[in-house]
C-alpha positions as CSV (number, residue, x, y, z in Angstrom):
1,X,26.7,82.4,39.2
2,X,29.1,80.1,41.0
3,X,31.0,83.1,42.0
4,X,27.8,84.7,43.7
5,X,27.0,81.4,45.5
6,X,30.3,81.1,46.7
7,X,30.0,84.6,48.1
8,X,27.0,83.8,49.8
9,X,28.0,80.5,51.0
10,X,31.0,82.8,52.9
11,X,28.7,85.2,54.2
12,X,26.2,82.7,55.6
13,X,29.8,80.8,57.4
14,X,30.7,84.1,58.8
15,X,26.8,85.0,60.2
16,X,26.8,81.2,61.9
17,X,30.5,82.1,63.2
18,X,29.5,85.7,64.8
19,X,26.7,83.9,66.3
20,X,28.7,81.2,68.4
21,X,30.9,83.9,69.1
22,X,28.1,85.9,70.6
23,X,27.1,82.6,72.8
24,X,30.3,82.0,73.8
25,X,30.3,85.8,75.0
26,X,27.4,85.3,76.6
27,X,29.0,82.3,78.5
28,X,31.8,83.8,79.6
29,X,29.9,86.1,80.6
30,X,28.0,84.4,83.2
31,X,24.8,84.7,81.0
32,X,24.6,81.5,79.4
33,X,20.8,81.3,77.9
34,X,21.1,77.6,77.8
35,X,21.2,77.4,81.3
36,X,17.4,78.5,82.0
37,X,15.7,75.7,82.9
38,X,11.9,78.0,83.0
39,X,10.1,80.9,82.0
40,X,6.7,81.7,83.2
41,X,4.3,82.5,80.6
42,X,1.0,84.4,81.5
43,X,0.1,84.4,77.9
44,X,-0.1,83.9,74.1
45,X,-0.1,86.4,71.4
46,X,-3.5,85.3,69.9
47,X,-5.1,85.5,74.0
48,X,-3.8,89.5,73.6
49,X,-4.6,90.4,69.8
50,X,-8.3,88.7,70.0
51,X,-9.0,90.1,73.1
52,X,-7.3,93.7,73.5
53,X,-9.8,95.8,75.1
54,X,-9.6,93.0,78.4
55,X,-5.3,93.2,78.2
56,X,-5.1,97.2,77.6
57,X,-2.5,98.7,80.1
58,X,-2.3,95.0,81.9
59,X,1.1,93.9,82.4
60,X,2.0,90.0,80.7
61,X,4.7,87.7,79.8
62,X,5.1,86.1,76.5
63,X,7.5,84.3,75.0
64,X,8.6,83.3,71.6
65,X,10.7,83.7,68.6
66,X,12.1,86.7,67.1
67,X,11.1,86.6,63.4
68,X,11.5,90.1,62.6
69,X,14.2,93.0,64.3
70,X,14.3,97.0,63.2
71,X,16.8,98.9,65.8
72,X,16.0,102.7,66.2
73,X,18.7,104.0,68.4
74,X,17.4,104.6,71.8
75,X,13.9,102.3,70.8
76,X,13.5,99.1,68.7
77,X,10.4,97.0,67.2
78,X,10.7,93.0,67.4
79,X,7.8,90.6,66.1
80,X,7.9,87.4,67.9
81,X,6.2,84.1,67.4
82,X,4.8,81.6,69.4
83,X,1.9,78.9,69.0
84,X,-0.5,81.8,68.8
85,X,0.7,83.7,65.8
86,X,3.0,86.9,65.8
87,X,2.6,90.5,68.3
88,X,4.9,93.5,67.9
89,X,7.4,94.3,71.3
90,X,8.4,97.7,71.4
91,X,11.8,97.9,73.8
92,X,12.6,101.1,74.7
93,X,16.2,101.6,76.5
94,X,14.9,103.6,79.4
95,X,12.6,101.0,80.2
96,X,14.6,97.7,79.9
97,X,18.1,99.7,80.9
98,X,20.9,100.6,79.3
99,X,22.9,97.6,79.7
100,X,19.8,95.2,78.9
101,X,19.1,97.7,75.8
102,X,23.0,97.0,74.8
103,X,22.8,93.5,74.7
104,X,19.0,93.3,73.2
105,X,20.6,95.0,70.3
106,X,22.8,92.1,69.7
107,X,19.8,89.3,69.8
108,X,19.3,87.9,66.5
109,X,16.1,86.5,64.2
110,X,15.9,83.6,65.3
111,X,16.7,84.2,69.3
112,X,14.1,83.0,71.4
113,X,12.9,85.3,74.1
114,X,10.7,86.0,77.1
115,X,9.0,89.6,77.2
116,X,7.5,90.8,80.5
117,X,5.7,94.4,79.8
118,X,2.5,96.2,79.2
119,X,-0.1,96.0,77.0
120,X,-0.8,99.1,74.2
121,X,-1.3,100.1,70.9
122,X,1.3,101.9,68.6
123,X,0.5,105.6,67.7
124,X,-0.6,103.2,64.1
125,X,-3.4,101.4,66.0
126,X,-1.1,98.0,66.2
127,X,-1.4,95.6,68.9
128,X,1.9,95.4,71.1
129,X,3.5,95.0,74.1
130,X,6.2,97.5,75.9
131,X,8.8,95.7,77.6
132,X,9.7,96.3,80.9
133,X,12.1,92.9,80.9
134,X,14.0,90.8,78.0
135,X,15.1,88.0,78.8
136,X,16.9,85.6,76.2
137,X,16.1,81.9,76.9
138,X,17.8,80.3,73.4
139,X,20.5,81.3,71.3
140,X,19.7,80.3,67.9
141,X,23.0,79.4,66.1
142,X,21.3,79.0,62.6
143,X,19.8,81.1,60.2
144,X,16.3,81.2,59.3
145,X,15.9,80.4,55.4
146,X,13.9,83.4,54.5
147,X,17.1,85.9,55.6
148,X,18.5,84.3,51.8
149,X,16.2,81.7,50.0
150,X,13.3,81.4,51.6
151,X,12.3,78.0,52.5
152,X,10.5,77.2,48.9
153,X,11.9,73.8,48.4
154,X,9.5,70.9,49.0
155,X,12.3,68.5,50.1
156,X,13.5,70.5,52.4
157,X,9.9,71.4,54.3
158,X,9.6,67.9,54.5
159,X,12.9,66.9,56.1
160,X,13.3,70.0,57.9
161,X,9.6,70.1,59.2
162,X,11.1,72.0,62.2
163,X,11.9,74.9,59.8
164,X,9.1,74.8,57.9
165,X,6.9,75.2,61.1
166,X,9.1,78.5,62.3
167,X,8.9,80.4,58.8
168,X,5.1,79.4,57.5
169,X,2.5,79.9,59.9
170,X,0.2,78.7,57.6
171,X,2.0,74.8,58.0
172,X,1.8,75.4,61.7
173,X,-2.1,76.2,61.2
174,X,-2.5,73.1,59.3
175,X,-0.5,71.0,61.7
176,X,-3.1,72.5,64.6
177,X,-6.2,71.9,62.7
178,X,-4.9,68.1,62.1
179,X,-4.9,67.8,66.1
180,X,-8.5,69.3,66.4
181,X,-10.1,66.8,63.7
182,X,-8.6,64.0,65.9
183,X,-9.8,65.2,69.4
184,X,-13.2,66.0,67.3
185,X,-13.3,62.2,65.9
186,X,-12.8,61.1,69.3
187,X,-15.4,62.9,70.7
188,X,-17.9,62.3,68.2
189,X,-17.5,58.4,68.6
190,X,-17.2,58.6,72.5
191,X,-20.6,60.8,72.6
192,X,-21.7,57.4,70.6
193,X,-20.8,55.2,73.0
194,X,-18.1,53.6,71.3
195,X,-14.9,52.6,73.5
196,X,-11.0,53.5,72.1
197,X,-9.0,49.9,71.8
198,X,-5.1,49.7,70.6
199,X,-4.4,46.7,68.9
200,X,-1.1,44.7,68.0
201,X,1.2,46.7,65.5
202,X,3.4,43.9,65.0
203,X,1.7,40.9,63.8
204,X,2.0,37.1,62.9
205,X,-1.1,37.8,59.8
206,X,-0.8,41.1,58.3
207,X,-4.6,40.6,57.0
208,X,-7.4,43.1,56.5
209,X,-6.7,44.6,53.0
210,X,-5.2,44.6,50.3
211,X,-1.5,45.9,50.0
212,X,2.1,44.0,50.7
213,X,3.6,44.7,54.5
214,X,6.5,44.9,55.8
215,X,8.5,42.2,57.3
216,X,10.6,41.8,60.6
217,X,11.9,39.4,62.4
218,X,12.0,38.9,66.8
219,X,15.1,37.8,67.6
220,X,13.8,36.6,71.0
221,X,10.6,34.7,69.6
222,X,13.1,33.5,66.6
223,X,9.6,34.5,64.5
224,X,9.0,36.4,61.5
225,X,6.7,39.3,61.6
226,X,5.1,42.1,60.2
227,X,3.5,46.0,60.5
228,X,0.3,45.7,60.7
229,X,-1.8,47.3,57.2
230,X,-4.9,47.4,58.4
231,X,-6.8,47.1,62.1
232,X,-9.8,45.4,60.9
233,X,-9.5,41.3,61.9
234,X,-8.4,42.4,65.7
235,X,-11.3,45.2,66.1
236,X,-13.5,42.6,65.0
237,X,-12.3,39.9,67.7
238,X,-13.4,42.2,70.3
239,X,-17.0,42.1,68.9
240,X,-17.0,38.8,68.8
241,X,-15.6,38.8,72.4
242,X,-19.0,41.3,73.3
243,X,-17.6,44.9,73.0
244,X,-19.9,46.3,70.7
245,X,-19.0,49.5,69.7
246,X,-15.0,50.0,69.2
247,X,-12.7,52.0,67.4
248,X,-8.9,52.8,67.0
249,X,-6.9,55.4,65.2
250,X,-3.6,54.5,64.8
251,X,-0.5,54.5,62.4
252,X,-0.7,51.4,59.5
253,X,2.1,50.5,57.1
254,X,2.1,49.6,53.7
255,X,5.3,48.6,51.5
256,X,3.5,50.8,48.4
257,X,5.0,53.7,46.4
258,X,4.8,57.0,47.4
259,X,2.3,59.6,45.5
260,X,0.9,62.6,46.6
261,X,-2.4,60.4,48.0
262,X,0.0,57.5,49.5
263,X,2.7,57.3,52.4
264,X,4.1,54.1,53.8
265,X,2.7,54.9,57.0
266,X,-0.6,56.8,57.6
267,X,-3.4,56.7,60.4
268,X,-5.9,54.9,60.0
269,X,-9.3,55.2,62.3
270,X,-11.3,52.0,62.2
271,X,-14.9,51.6,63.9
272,X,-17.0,48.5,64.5
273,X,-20.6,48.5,66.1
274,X,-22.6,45.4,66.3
275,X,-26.2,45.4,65.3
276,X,-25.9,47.5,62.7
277,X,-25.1,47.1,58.6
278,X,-23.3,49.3,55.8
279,X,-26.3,51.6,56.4
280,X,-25.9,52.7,59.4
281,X,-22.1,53.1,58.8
282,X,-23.0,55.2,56.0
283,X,-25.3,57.3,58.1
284,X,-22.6,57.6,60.5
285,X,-20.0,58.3,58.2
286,X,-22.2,61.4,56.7
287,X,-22.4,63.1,59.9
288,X,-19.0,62.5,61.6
289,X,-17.8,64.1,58.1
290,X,-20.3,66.9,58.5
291,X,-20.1,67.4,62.4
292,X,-16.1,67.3,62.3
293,X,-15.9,70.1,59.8
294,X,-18.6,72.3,61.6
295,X,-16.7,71.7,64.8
296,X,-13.7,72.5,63.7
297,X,-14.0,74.9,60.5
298,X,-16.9,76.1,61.5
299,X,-19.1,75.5,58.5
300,X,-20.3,72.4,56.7
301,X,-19.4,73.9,53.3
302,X,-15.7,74.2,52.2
303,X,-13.4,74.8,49.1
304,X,-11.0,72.3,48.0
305,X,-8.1,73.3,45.5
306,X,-10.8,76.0,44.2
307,X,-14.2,73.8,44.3
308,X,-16.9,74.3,46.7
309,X,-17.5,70.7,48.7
310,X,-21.2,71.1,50.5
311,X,-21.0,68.5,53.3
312,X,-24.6,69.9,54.5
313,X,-26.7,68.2,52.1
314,X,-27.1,64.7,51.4
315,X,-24.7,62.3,50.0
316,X,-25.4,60.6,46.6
317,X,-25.6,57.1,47.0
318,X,-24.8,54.9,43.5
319,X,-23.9,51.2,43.2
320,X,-20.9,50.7,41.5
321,X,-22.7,49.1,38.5
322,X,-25.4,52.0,38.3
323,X,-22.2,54.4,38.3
324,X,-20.6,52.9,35.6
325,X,-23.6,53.0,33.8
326,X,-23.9,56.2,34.6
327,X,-20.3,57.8,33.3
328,X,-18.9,54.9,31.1
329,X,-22.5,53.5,29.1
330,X,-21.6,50.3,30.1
331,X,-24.3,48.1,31.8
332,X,-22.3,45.1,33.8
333,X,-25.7,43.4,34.5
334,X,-26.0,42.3,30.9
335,X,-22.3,41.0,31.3
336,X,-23.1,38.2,32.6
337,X,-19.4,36.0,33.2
338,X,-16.0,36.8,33.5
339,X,-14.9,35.8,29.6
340,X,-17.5,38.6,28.7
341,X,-16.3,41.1,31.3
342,X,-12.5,40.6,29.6
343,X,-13.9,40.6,25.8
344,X,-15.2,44.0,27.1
345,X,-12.1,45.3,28.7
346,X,-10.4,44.7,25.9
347,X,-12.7,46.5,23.5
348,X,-12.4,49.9,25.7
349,X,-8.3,49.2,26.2
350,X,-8.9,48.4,29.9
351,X,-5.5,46.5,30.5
352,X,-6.1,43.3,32.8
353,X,-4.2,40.5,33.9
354,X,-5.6,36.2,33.8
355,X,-5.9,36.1,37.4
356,X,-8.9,39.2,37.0
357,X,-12.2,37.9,37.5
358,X,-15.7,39.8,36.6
359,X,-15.6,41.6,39.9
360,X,-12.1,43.2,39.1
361,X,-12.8,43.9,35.9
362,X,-16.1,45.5,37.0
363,X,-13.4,47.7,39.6
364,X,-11.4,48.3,36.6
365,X,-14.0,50.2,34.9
366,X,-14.9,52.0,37.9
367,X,-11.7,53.3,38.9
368,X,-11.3,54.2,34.4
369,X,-14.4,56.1,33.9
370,X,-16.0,56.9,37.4
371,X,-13.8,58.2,40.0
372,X,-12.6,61.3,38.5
373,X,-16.3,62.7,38.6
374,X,-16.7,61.9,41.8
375,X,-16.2,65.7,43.6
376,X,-19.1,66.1,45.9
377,X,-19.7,63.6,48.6
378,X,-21.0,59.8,46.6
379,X,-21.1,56.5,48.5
380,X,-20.1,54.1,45.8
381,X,-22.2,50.9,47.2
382,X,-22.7,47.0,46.7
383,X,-18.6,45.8,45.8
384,X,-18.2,42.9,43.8
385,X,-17.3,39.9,46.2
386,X,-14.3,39.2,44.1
387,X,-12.3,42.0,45.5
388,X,-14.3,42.4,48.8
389,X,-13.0,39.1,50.7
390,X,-14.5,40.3,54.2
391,X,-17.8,42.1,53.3
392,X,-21.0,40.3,53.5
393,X,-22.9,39.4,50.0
394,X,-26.3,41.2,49.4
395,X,-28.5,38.3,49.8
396,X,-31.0,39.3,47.0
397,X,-27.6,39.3,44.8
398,X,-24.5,37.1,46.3
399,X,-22.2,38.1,43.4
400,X,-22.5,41.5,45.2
401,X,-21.3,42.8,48.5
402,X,-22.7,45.0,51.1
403,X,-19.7,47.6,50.9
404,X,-19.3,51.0,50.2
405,X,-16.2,53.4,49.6
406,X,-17.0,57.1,49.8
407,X,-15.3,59.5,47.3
408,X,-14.6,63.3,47.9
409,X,-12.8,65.5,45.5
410,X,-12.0,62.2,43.5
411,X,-11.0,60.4,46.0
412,X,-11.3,57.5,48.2
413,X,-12.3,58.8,52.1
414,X,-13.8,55.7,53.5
415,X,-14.4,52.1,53.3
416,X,-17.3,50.1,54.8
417,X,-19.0,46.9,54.8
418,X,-22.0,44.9,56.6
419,X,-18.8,42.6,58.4
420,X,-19.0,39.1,57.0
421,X,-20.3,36.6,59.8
422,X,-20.0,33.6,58.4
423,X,-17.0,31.7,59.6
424,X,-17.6,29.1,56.2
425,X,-18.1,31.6,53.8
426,X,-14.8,33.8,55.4
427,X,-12.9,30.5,54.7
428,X,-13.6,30.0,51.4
429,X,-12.8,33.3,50.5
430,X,-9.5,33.2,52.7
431,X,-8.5,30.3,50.4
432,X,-9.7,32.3,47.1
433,X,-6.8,34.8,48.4
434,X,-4.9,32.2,49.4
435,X,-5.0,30.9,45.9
436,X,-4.3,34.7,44.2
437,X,-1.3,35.2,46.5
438,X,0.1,31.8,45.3
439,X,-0.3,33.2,41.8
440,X,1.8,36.2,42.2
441,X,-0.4,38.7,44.0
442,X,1.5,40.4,46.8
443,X,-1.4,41.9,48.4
444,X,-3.5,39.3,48.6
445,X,-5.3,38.3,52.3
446,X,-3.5,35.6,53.9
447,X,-5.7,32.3,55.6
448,X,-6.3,33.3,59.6
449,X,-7.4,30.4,61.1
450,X,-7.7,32.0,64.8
451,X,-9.9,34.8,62.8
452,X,-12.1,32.1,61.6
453,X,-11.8,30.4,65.0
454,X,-13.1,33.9,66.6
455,X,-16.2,33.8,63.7
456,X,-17.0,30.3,64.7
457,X,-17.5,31.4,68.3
458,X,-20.2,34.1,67.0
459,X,-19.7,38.0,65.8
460,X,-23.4,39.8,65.6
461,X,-24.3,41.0,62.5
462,X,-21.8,44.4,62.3
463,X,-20.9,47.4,60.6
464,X,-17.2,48.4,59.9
465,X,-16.1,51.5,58.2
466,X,-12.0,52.6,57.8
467,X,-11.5,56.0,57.3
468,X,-8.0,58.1,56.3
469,X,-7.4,60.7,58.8
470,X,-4.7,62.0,56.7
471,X,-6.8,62.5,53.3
472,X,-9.9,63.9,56.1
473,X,-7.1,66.3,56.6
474,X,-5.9,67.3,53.4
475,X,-10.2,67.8,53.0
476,X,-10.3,70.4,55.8
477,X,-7.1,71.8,55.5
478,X,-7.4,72.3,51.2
479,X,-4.1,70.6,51.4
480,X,-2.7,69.3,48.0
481,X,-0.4,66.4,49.2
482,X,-0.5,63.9,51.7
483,X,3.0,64.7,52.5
484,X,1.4,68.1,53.6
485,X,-0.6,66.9,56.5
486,X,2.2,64.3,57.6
487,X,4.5,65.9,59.8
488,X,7.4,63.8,59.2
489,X,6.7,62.3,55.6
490,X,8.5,58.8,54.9
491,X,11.7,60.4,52.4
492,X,14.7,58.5,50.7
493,X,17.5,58.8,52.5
494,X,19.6,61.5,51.8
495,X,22.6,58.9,52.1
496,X,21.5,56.9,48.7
C-alpha cells in the first residue's frame, strides 16, 4: 500500500510538472493565457440547454471549465462548466484549424476556455455547440480531485470550498439557492415596509442572548471590545428613536463549540415592527417561511433528510408547559416553586446546576422530552421569564413570557418575543443576569445602562423575531450540516 501511494504520489508530481511545462510553452510562445484581461460571453450553458429550439443553428460564446476531454483524431468532445451547469463542445480540426486543433489537443481538465461556435444537436439528440474558435483564458496547473480520489473527504470540501464548488455541482446548487433565500427575505420584508439597518459589529456590551463573545481590544481607543452575538438591543434603539419597522441580516459570533447545528459565526436576520406583539411575529414568521420556499423551490411542501415538511398548512401552536405535558406527562402548573421543580428533575435524572431556577428547569424538560418530536412546523410559546430576560411577561401570568421559538425538523428556526418596554422591569432583570454571570455563567446578559436609557425615552409596544438564515438553508437545501450551507466553515487550523 505504501508502495502504490508512493507511485501515485510520483505520477501526480510528474502531471503538475508537464503542466507548467505546457504554460511555460505557451509563454515562450507568445501565447500566455494569463495575459487576457476579457472574454465576451453571449451566454450560459443552462440559457442554451433550456431553451434550444430559440439557439438552434445561432452562433454564441461560452466560457467555462473543461471537466471532461475524449480526443478522436481529426474531432474531439469537451464538457465544460460554468455557473449554469455543463454543455458538450464538439471541435472539429477543419473548423478551428489545424494549428488551433494541435494545440486544443494539449488543453487539460481543468483548462478554462472560451468557445465561440454554433448551436446543434449530436446525431444522439445531445445539446452542443460546434466550435468555430477556442480560445484558452486559464491554465490550470492543478489537478482536479476526481482524476484520482475524488473529492470525498469532508475536511477537505470545507477548506478547499473552491474545489468542492468545481467537482460537485450539486454544492454549487446549494451555494445559489442560499443567495435566492436572501434576496427572497429581503424582498418579502421590503414589500412590508420594513427598512434594512447595519448595526455596530464591534461592541462595548455584547448583549442580546445568551452565549460568551469574543473579545478584542482597540489599540487606538485603548478599550476592550467585543463581536457582537446578537443584533437585538441596537435594532431596538432605532424603534425607540421612531423607525418602526427594521431589520438586518448580518454575520454574529459566538465563542461556542462547533456541531453540525453550530458555527462560530453565522447570519443572523433580525426584524422589529412597532405596534405589534409575538402574534403578529408569529403570523409573519409563518408566511415569510412559506412564501420564501414557494419563491424559491417552488412549492410549500418539501423533504428534509427523507421526511415530508408541509409549510402550506398551519403551524401548531403549544405553550411550553402544554408541550411538556403533552410528550413528558409532566404538568409544571401543579409545580408550583423552584425546590419542587428540582425534587422533580431529579426524579426523571434531569441533571441541573444551584443557580437553575423553575423556569430553567421547566427549559430543561423541554429541551429532554419535547424537541425531538418537533418535525413539522410548532411555535413553542409563553417562555419562562427566568431564561427570557428581554421578553415581556404575559400579564394574566407574569412568571411567563410572551415568547416563542419555532422548531422544524427538531430544531430551533426562530426566536420571538412581544419586546419588553419597561425600562424598570429590563433593569431588574439586567441585574438578575448580572447576578448569574457573577456566579459563573459565561453567557449571561450584561447591565446596558444606555439600553435602559433608550427604554426610558419610550419604545412602542413591539414585536422582534431572530431567525437563522443558515439552518433556513439547510431547511430548503435538505442539507445535513451547517457546515454545508457555510461557504467557508470556521476549521482548526491545519497548523495545530
Amino acid at each position: 500500500m505504501a508502495d502504490e501511494r508512493i507511485q501515485t504520489e510520483q505520477e501526480i508530481n510528474e502531471l503538475l510538472r508537464v503542466r507548467r511545462t505546457k504554460l511555460a510553452e505557451l509563454q515562450e510562445n507568445g501565447k500566455d493565457p494569463f495575459q487576457i484581461m476579457k472574454y465576451d460571453v453571449t451566454n450560459h450553458s443552462i440559457d442554451i440547454l433550456n431553451d434550444y429550439d430559440s439557439f438552434e443553428g445561432k452562433k454564441v460564446s461560452i466560457a467555462g471549465r473543461i471537466m471532461t476531454k475524449r480526443v478522436m483524431g481529426k474531432a474531439s468532445f469537451i464538457n465544460i462548466r460554468d455557473l449554469g451547469g455543463d454543455i458538450q463542445i464538439y471541435v472539429k480540426r477543419d473548423d478551428v484549424g489545424e494549428e488551433a486543433y494541435a494545440e486544443f489537443k494539449k488543453y487539460d481538465m481543468g483548462d478554462i476556455v472560451g468557445i465561440e461556435g454554433e448551436v446543434f444537436k449530436t446525431r444522439t439528440g445531445e445539446i452542443s455547440v460546434k466550435a468555430e474558435k477556442v480560445v484558452l483564458l486559464t491554465k490550470s496547473l492543478q489537478i482536479l480531485p476526481e482524476k484520482f480520489h475524488g473529492l470525498k473527504d469532508t475536511d477537505t470540501r470545507y477548506r478547499q470550498r473552491y474545489i468542492d464548488l468545481i467537482v460537485n455541482p450539486e454544492v454549487r446548487d446549494t451555494f445559489i439557492k442560499r443567495s435566492q433565500i436572501i434576496r427572497e427575505i429581503r424582498n418579502y420584508l421590503d414589500s412590508k415596509g420594513f427598512m434594512e439597518v447595519e448595526t455596530p459589529v464591534l461592541v462595548t456590551n455584547a448583549g442580546g442572548a445568551a452565549a460568551r463573545p469574543f473579545n478584542t481590544h482597540h489599540n487606538a481607543l485603548d478599550e476592550d471590545l467585543h463581536l457582537r452575538i446578537s443584533l437585538e438591543l441596537y435594532l431596538k434603539r432605532l424603534i425607540v428613536g421612531g423607525l418602526e419597522r427594521v431589520y438586518e441580516i448580518g454575520r454574529v459570533f459566538r465563542n461556542e463549540g462547533l456541531s453540525v447545528r453550530h458555527n462560530p459565526e453565522f447570519t443572523l436576520l433580525e426584524l422589529y415592527q412597532a405596534y405589534t406583539d409575538y402574534h403578529g411575529m408569529m403570523d409573519l414568521a409563518e408566511d415569510l417561511f412559506r412564501t420564501v420556499a414557494q419563491r424559491v423551490l417552488g412549492t410549500t411542501t418539501i423533504t428534509y433528510d427523507g421526511v415530508e415538511i408541509d409549510l402550506s398548512k398551519p403551524f401548531e401552536r403549544l405553550t411550553m408547559v402544554d408541550a411538556i405535558k403533552k410528550y413528558a406527562n409532566v404538568d409544571f402548573d401543579q409545580i408550583p416553586d423552584e425546590a419542587s421543580a428540582k425534587a422533580l428533575a431529579k426524579e426523571h435524572n434531569i441533571e441541573f446546576e444551584d443557580r437553575h431556577k423553575r423556569g430553567d428547569i421547566i427549559n430543561l424538560f423541554f429541551e429532554e422530552y419535547v424537541e425531538e418530536h418537533l418535525v413539522q412546523p410548532t411555535f413553542i410559546m409563553d417562555h419562562p421569564v427566568d431564561i427570557s430576560p428581554l421578553a415581556s411577561r404575559k400579564p394574566d401570568n407574569p412568571e411567563y413570557t410572551e415568547r416563542f421559538e419555532l422548531f422544524i425538523t427538531k430544531r430551533e428556526m426562530a426566536n420571538a418575543f412581544s419586546e419588553l418596554n419597561d425600562p424598570m422591569d429590563q433593569r431588574k432583570r439586567f441585574e438578575a443576569q448580572e447576578a448569574l454571570r457573577a456566579a459563573g455563567d459565561e453567557e449571561a446578559n450584561q447591565l446596558d445602562e444606555d439600553f435602559i436609557t433608550a427604554l426610558e425615552y419610550g419604545m412602542p409596544p413591539t414585536g422582534g423575531i431572530g431567525i437563522g438564515i443558515d439552518r433556513l438553508v439547510m431547511l430548503l437545501t435538505d442539507s445535513a450540516a451547517i457546515r454545508d450551507v457555510l461557504l467557508f466553515p470556521t476549521m482548526k487550523s491545519l497548523d495545530k
